[in-house]
C-alpha positions in Angstrom: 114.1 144.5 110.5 116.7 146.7 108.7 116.2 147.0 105.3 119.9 145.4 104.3 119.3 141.9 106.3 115.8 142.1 104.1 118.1 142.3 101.2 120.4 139.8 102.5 117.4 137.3 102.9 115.5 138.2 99.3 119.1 137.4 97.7 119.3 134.2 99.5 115.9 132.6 99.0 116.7 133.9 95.2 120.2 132.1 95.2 118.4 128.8 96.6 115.5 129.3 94.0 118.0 129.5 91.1 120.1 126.5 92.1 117.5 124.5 92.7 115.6 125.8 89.6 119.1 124.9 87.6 120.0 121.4 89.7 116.3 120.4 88.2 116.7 122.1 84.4 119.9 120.0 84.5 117.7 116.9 85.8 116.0 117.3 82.9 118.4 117.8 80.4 120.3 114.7 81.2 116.8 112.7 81.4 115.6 114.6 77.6 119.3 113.7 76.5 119.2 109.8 78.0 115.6 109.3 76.5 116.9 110.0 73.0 119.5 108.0 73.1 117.3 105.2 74.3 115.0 106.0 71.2 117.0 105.4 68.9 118.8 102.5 70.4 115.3 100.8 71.3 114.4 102.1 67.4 117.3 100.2 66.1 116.4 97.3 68.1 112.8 97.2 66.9 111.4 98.1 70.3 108.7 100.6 70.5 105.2 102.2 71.2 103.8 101.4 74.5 107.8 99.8 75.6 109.3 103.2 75.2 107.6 104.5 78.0 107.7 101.3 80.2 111.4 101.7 79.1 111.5 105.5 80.1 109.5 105.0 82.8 111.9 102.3 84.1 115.2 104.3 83.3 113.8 107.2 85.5 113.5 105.0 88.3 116.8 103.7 88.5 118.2 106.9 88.3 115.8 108.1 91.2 116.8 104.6 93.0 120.2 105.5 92.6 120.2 108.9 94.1 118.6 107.7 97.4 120.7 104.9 97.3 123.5 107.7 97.0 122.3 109.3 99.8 120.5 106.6 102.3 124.7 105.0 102.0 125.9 108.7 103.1 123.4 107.7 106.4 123.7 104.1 107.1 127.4 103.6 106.2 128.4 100.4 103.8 125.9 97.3 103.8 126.3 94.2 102.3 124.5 93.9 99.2 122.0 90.7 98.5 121.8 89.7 102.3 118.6 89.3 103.2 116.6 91.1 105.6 116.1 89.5 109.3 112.6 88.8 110.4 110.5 90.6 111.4 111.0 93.9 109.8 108.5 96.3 109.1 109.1 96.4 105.0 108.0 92.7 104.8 104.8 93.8 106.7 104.4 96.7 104.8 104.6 93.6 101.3 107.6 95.1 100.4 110.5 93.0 99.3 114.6 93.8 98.8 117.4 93.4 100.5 118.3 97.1 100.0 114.7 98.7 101.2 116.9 99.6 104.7 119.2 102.2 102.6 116.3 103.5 100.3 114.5 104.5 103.3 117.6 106.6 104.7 118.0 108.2 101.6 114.5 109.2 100.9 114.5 110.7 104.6 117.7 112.6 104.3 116.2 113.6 100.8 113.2 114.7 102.1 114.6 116.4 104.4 116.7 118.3 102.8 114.8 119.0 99.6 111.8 120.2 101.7 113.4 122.9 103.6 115.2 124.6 100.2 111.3 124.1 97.7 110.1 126.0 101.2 112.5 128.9 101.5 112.6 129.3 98.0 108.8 129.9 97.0 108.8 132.1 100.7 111.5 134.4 99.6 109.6 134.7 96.0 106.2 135.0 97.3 106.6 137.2 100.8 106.8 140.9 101.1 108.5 141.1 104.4 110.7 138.4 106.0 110.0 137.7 109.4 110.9 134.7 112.3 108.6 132.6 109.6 111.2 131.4 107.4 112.9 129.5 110.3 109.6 127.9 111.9 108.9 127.5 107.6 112.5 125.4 107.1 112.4 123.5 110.7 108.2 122.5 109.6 109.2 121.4 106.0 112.8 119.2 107.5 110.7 117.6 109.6 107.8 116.8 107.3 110.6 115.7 104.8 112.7 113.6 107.1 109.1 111.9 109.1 107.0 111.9 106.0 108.5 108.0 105.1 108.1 106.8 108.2 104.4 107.8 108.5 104.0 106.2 104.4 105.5 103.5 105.6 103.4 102.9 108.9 99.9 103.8 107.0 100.9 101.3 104.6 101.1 98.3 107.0 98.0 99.0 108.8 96.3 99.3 105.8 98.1 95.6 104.4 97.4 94.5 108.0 93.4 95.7 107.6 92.8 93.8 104.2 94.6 91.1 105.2 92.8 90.6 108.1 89.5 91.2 106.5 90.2 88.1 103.9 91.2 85.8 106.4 88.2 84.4 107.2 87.5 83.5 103.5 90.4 82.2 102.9 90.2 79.9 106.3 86.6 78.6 104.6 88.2 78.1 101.6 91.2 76.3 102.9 89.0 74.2 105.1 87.3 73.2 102.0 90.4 72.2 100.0 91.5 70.1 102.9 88.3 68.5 103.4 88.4 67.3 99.6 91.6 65.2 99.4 94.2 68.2 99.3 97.2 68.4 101.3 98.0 71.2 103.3 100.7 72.7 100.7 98.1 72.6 98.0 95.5 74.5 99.8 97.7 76.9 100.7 98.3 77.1 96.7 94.7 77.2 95.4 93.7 79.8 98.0 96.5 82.3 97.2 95.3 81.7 93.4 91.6 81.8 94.4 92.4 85.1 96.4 94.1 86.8 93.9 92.0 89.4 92.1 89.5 89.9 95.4 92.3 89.9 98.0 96.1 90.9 96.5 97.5 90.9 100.0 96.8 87.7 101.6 97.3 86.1 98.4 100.5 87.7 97.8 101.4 86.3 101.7 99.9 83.0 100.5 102.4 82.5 97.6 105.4 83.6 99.4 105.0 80.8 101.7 104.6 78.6 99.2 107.6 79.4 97.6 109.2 79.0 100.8 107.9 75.4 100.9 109.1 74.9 97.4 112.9 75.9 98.6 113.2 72.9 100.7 112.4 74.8 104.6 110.1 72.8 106.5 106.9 73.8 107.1 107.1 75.1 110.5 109.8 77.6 110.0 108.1 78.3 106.8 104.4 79.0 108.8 106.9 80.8 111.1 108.5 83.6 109.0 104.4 84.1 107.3 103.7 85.1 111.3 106.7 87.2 111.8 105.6 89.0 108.3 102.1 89.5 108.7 102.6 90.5 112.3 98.9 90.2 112.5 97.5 88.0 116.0 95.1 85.7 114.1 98.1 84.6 111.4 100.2 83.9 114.3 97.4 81.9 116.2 96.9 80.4 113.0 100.3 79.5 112.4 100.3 78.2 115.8 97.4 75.9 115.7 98.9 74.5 111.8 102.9 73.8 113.8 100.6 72.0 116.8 98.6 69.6 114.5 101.5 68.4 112.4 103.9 67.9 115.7 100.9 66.0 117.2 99.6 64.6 113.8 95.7 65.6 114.7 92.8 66.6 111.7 94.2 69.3 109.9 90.4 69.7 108.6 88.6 69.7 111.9 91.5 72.2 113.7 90.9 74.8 110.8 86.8 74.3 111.1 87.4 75.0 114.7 89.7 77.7 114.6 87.2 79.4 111.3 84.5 79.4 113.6 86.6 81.0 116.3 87.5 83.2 114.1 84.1 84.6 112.9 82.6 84.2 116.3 85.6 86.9 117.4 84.8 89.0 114.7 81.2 89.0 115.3 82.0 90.3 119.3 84.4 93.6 117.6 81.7 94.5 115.6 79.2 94.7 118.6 81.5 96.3 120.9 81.8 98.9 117.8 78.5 98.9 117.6 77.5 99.3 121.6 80.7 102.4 121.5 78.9 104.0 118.6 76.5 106.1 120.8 79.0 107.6 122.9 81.1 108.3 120.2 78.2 110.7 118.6 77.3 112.4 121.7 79.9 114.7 122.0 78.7 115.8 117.8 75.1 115.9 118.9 76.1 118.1 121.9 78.0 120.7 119.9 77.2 120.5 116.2 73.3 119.3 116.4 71.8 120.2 118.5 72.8 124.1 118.3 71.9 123.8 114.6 68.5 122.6 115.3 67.8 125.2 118.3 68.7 127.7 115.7 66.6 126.2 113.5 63.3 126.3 115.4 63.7 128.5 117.8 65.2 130.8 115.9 61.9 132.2 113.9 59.7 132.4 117.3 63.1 134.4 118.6 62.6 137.2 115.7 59.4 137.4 115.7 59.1 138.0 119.4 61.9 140.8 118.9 60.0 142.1 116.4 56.8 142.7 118.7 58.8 144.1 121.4 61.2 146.3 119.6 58.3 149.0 119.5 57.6 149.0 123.0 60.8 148.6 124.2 62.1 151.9 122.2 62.4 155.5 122.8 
């Protein structure tokens, strides 16, 4: 490469460096600037300590949320603000609420991707000696990592939800079956559970509340039990959900269905953990083959192999 284009590209990635190095000195300007004057207001209004920085803390998020909202509208065009997302959707699985999670999303991805690629460049063109192809494969790595990085947050965060969730729900099943059992209706249990779940279990019990305050607003239970299944998008809620619309259309024992389906429940959980446990062996033997056992060949035979070079090196010598 001719000494002129590495000129060219040293005086880019420093042109990229300074503006973003200025676009974020001016970030924090503003944000020093808006914090004072949100000091002394909050001072004059007696507010302080520990509610400055919820305060600060809060400011700083707007702004952010206003920038991807900025950006996520420059994507997904003009929405309707406060209508409600359809079900399912994977932000309610993923426990998140808002009816403006859609555009968020859009602009952190055109964000990221955007950002990513400039941060890149810019510490490449400081830190390199000689610029190759590598920049381009850099910027086109760092786009995509920026523009795919929410969709993989936001996919890790629902199995994860889906995994504890699943994990409480056979507590919560005994614990429901109890409630019923006792005298409670159904829309109480469902209460006392999400409040007994609360500090072991956030998820379901977060689940739990929402469709109680669903009840509350007047839907009928079905479509209420309904919308929980389409959220959770997990197979047990929706069998679950299934076997609570069946015994109120057919007005059986809410107590005896949930026993039944509890047991079912743990009796299917008990099978997945012995077909883990049966797939466990082939699952090491590939390890065993190629990190193991060499080790442990070295290991002992690796002693009897010097000291028979040893003996043999004299004899086998000029």
């Amino acid at each position: 490469m001719s000494e002129e284009s590495m000129d060219v590209t040293i005086t880019i990635s420093l042109a990229a460096f300074l503006g973003c190095l200025i676009g974020i000195a001016g970030l924090g300007l503003y944000v020093a600037e808006h914090r004072k004057i949100s000091r002394w207001r909050r001072r004059v209004e007696g507010v302080r300590g520990a509610e400055e920085r919820v305060a600060f803390l809060a400011s700083l998020w707007n702004q952010g949320r206003r920038l991807l909202l900025i950006c996520g509208r420059r994507r997904t065009g003009p929405t309707r603000e406060g209508e409600p997302l359809s079900l399912p959707n994977p932000f309610a699985t993923a426990g998140l609420r808002g009816s403006d999670l859609p555009v968020l999303f859009q602009g952190a991805k055109l964000f990221g991707a955007v950002v990513c690629p400039l941060t890149c460049l810019s510490l490449y063109g400081l830190l390199a000696n000689t610029p190759t192809f590598f920049p381009l494969i850099l910027c086109m790595a760092s786009a995509l990592a920026g523009w795919y990085g929410p969709d993989l947050w936001l996919q890790r965060r629902i199995e994860s939800r889906q995994r504890n969730i699943l994990a409480a729900f056979p507590d919560a099943l005994d614990l429901m079956v109890v409630c019923v059992e006792a005298g409670l209706s159904l829309d109480v249990a469902i209460t006392r559970v999400g409040q007994e779940l609360q500090l072991m279990h956030r998820e379901l019990s977060e689940e739990l509340r929402a469709l109680y305050l669903e009840l509350r607003t007047g839907r009928s239970r079905q479509q209420a039990l309904r919308n929980a299944g389409l959220r959770i998008q997990l197979e047990e809620v929706q069998s679950f959900v299934a076997l609570l619309v069946q015994t109120e259309r057919f007005g059986t024992s809410v107590g005896q269905a949930l026993r039944a389906h509890a047991d079912g429940l743990r009796t299917r959980q008990d099978l997945q953990a012995t077909e883990m446990a049966a797939k466990l062996p082939v699952k090491l033997l590939l390890p065993l083959i190629f990190f193991i056992f060499p080790s442990l060949l070295v290991v002992l035979l690796g002693p009897a192999a010097i000291q028979v070079i040893r003996q043999l090196a004299p004899t086998l010598g000029p």
